[in-house]
C-alpha positions in Angstrom: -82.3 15.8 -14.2 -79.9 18.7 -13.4 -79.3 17.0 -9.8 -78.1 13.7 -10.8 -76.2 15.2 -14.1 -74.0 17.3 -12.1 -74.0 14.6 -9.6 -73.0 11.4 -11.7 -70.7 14.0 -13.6 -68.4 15.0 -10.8 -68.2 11.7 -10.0 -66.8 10.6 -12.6 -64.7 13.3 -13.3 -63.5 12.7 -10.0 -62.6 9.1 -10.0 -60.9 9.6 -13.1 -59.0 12.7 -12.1 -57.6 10.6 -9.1 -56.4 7.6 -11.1 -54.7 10.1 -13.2 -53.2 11.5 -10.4 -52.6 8.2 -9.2 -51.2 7.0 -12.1 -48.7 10.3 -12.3 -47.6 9.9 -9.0 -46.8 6.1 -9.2 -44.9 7.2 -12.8 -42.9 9.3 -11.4 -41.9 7.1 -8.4 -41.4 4.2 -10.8 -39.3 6.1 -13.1 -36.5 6.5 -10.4 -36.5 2.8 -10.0 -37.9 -0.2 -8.2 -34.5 -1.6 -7.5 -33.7 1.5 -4.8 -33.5 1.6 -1.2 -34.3 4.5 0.7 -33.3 5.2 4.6 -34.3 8.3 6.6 -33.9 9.1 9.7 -36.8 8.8 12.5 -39.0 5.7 13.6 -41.9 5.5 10.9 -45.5 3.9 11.3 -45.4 1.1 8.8 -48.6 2.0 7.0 -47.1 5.7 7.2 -45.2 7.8 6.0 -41.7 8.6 7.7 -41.3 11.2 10.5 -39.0 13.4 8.4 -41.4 13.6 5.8 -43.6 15.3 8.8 -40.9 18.3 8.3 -39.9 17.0 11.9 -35.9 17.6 12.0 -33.9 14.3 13.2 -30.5 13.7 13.2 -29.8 10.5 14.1 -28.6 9.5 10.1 -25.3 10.3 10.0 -22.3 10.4 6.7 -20.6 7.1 8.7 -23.6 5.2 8.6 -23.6 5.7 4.4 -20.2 4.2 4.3 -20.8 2.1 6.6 -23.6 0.5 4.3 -20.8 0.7 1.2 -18.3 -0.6 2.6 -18.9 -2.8 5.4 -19.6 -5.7 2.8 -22.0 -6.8 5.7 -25.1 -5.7 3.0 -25.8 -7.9 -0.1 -26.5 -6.7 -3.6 -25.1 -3.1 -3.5 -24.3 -1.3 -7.1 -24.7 2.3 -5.4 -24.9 3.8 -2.2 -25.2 7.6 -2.0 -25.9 9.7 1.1 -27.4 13.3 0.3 -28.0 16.9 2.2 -30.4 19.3 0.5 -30.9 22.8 0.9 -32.6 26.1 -0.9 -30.5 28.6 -1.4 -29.5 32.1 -3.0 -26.8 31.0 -5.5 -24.6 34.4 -7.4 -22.3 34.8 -9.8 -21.4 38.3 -11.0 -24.3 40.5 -11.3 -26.6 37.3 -11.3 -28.2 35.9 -8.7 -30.7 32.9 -8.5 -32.7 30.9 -5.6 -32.2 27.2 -6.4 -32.2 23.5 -4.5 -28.2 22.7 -3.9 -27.8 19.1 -3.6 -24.9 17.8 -1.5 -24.5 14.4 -2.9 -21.6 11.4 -1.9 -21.2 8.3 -3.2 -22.2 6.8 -6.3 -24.3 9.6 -7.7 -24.8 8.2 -11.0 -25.3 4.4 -10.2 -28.4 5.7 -7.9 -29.7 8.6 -9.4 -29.1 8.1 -12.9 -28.4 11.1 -15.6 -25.5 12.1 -17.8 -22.9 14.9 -18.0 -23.4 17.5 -20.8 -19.9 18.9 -20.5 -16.8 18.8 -17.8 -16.5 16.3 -15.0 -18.0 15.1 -11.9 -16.0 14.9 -8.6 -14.1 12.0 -8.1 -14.9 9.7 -4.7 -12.3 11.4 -2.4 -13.4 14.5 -3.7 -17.0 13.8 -2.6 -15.5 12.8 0.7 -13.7 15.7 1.4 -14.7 19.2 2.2 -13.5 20.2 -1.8 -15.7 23.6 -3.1 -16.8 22.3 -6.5 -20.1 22.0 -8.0 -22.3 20.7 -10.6 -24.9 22.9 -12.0 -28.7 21.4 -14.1 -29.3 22.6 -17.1 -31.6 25.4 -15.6 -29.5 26.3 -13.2 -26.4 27.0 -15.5 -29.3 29.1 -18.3 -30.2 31.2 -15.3 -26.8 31.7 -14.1 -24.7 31.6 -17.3 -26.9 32.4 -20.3 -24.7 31.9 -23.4 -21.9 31.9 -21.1 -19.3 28.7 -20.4 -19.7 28.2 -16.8 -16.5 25.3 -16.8 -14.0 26.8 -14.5 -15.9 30.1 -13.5 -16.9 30.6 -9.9 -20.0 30.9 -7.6 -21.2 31.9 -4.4 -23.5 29.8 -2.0 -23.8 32.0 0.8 -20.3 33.0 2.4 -18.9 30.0 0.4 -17.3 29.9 -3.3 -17.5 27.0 -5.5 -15.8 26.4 -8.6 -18.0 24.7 -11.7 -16.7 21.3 -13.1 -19.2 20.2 -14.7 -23.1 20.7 -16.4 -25.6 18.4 -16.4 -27.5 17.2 -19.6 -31.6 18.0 -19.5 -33.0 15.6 -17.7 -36.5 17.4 -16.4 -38.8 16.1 -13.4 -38.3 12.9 -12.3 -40.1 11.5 -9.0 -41.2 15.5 -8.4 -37.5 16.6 -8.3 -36.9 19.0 -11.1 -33.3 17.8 -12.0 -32.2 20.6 -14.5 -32.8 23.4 -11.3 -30.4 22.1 -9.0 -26.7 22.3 -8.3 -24.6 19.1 -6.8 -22.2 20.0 -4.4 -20.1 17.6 -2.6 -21.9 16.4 0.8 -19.3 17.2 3.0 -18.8 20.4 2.2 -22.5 21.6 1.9 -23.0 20.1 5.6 -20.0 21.6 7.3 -18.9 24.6 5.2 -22.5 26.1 4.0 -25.5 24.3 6.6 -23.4 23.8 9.8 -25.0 20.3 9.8 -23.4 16.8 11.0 -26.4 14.9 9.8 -28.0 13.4 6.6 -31.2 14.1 5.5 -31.4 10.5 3.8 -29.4 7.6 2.3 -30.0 5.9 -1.0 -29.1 2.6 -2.0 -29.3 1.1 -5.8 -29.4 -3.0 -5.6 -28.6 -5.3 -8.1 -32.1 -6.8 -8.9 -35.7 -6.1 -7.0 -36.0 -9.7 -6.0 -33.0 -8.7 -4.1 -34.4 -5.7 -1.7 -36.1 -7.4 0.6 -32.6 -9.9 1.6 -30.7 -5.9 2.0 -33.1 -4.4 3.5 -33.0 -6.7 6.0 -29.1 -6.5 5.9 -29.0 -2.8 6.8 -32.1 -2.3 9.5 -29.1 -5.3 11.1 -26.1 -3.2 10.7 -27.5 0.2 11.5 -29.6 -1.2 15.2 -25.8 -2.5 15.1 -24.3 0.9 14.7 -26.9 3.1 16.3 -26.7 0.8 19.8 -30.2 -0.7 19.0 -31.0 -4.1 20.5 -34.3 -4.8 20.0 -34.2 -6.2 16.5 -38.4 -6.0 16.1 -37.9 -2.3 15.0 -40.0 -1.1 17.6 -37.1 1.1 19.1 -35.4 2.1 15.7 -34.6 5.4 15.2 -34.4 5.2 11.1 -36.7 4.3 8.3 -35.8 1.6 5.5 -38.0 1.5 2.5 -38.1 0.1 -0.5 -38.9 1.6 -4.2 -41.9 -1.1 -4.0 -42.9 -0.4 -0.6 -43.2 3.4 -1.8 -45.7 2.7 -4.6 -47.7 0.8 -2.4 -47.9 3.3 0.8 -49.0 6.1 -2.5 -51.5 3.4 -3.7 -53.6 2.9 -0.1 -53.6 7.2 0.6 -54.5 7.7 -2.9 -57.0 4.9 -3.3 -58.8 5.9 0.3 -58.7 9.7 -1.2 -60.2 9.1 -4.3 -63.2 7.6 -2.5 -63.4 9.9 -0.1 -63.6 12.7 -3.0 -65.9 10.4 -4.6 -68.4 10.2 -1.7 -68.4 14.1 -1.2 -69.3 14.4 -4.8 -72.3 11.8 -4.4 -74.1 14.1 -2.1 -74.7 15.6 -4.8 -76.8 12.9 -6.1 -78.7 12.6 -3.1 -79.4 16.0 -3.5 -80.4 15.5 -6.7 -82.7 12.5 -5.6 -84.4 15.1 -3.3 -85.2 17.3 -5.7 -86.7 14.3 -8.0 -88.8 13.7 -5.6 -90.1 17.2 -4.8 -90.9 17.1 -9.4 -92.7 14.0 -9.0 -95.1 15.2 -6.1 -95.6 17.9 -7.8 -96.2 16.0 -11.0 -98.7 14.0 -9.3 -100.6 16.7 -8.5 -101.0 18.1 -11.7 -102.2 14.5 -13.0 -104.8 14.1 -10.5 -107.4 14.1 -12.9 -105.2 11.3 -15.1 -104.4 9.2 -12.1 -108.0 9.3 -11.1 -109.3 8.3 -15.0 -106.8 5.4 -15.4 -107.9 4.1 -11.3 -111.5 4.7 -12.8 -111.4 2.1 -16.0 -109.3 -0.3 -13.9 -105.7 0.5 -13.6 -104.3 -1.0 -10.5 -102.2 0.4 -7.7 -99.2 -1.3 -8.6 -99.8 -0.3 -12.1 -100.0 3.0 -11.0 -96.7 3.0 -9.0 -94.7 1.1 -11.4 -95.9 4.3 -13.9 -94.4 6.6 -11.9 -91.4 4.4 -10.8 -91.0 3.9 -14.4 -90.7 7.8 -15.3 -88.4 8.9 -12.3 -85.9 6.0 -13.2 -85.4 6.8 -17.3 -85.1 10.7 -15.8 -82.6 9.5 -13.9 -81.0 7.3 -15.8 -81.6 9.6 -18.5 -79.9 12.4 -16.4 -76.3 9.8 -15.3 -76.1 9.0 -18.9 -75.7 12.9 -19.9 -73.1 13.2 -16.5 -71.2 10.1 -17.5 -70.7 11.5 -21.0 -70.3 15.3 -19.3 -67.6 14.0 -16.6 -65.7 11.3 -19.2 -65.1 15.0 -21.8 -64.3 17.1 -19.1 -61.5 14.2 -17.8 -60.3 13.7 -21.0 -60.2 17.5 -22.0 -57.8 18.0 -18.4 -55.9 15.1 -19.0 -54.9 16.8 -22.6 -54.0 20.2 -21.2 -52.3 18.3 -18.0 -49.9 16.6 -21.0 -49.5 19.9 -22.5 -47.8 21.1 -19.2 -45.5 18.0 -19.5 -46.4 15.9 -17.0 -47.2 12.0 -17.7 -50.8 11.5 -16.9 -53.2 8.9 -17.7 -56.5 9.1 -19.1 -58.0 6.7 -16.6 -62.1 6.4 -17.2 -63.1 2.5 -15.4 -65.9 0.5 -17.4 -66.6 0.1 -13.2 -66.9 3.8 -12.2 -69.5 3.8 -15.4 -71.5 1.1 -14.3 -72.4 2.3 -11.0 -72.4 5.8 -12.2 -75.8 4.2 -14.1 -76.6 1.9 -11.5 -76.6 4.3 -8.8 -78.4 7.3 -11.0 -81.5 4.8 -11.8 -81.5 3.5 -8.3 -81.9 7.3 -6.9 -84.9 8.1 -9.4 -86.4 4.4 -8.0 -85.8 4.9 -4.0 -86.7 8.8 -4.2 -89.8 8.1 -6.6 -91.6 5.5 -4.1 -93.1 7.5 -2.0 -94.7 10.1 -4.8 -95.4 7.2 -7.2 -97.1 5.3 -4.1 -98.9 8.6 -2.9 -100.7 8.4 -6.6 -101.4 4.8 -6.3 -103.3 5.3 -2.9 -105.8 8.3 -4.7 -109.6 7.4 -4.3 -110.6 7.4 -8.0 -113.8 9.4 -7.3 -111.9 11.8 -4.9 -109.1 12.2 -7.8 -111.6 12.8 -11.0 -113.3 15.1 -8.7 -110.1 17.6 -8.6 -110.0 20.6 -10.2 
């Protein structure tokens, strides 16, 4: 029974381990928004995901194609549109020094992103637009920099360039895998051209008024960017940017994650084949050592199919037996991880499908059936004299 309840129990444990996972990954997606538009830069498979995301450097996205998108008035629906730069860097003030994300950000930061100031200000719009050194520090950011200490008005160093602090952030934590409190907003402009030596974007994002409404602007802007990046083919095939929704996001994570969890699901069903193997290695053993009793039972009329349904019988409520004990194993051992996941602060989702526990059961019984044929029909096909004969 070992086999199948190590078998049925990793699979389980893994099917529910990947709709947690799953389930944390779409949370976290979902919790930045479904009414965002998001545009990077490179031609992207539809079913895939963008170039950039390959870590493939492109620079056709440029700052003029963000306000272009603002304030053309050629694109529908738009509450927010901001274009963004990020970089990791060695950030110092003082004696103190500290490796962090900085975030050059234009446009309408909190329309898009979301968030709230703890103390001080945010840059204004021209501001953001020019190549002004002023920064906004995450609550992280300013504890490992500052301590106790006011950072409003004090000074820091990102690389060779000095920015003065206007403002703090209120703790916002993870959202969409982007810890928010260990970051520090600069203006765009002057992160690109002052600190990176950049003239692209690494992405645009757009907040729309209602998600019925993203499909209509999405639309709108693959039109004015072909327009602006000299584009006429207007199927897409010979874009050189990405447009995707909030919706189109969860979707693309729901087909990798869905084929994934089935491929880990497979791997850990070999498992039960091995299991099966071993079954049936017992039971031709086990017919052996009941020679005699196969033989008796033949002798006072037992039938062959009597005889393998016997045996049929036995190897199935092993190995049903067995995928009850790994459904119970793997549905603890989720539920135990999905605790101490929580504990870490992370949303998961205990995630155990009446489904996956069906044909956990289904597939444990059917093993101890297919693998117990051939011993169960080898002691139906004994000679009765030849088998009380034995030993």
């Amino acid at each position: 029974m070992l086999g199948i309840i190590i078998g049925v129990g990793a699979v389980i444990l893994i099917m529910s381990l990947g709709a947690g996972a799953q389930g944390l990954i779409l949370n976290q997606v979902k919790a930045m928004g479904t009414n965002k538009i998001g545009i990077l830069p490179g031609k992207a498979d539809a079913n895939g995901p963008p170039a950039s995301a390959m870590g493939i450097v492109i620079t056709t996205l440029k700052y003029e194609d963000a306000e272009a998108i603002k304030n053309s008035g050629q694109i529908p629906h738009v509450t927010g549109v901001v274009a963004y730069n990020n970089s990791t860097e060695n950030v110092s003030w003082r004696g103190n020094s500290y490796i962090t994300t900085i975030r050059g950000a234009a446009g309408d930061y909190f329309e898009v992103e979301g968030g709230e100031l703890a103390e001080g200000r945010f840059f204004s719009e021209t501001e953001g637009k020019s190549l002004t050194k002023l920064a906004i520090l995450g609550d992280d950011a300013r504890k490992e920099l500052f301590g106790d200490s006011d950072p409003i008005g004090q000074s820091i160093k990102i690389r060779k360039t000095v920015f003065e602090i206007i403002g703090v952030m209120k703790k916002r934590g993870t959202v969409a895998f982007q810890n928010y409190d260990d970051m520090i907003i600069v203006p765009n402009q002057t992160l690109r051209k002052n600190v990176l030596g950049l003239d692209y974007l690494n992405v645009i994002r757009v907040a729309i008024d209602s998600e019925e409404n993203i499909p209509e602007a999405s639309e709108a802007i693959k039109f004015l960017l072909r327009q602006r990046h000299d584009v006429s083919d207007q199927s897409g095939d010979s874009d050189d940017f990405d447009v995707r929704s909030s919706a189109e996001a969860v979707d693309l994570i729901k087909t990798f994650t869905n084929a994934l969890k089935l491929f880990l699901a497979a791997m850990a069903a070999m498992s039960l084949i091995v299991g099966g193997i071993g079954i049936m290695n017992i039971m031709l053993v086990r017919v052996n050592e009941r020679t005699r009793e196969i033989g008796l039972r033949k002798a006072v009329g037992a039938s062959n199919s009597k005889i393998t349904l016997q045996f049929l019988i036995e190897t199935a409520v092993i190995t049903l037996f067995g995928g009850a004990i790994g459904t119970a194993g793997g549905i603890f051992v989720s539920f135990i991880v999905s605790i101490i996941i929580k504990k870490l602060g992370y949303d998961w989702d205990f995630v155990v499908s009446p489904f996956s526990i069906m044909i956990a059961l289904i597939v444990s019984a059917s093993i101890g059936i297919i693998f117990g044929l051939y011993p169960a029909r080898k002691a139906a096909k004994m000679e009765p004299v030849e088998a009380l004969r034995y030993e």
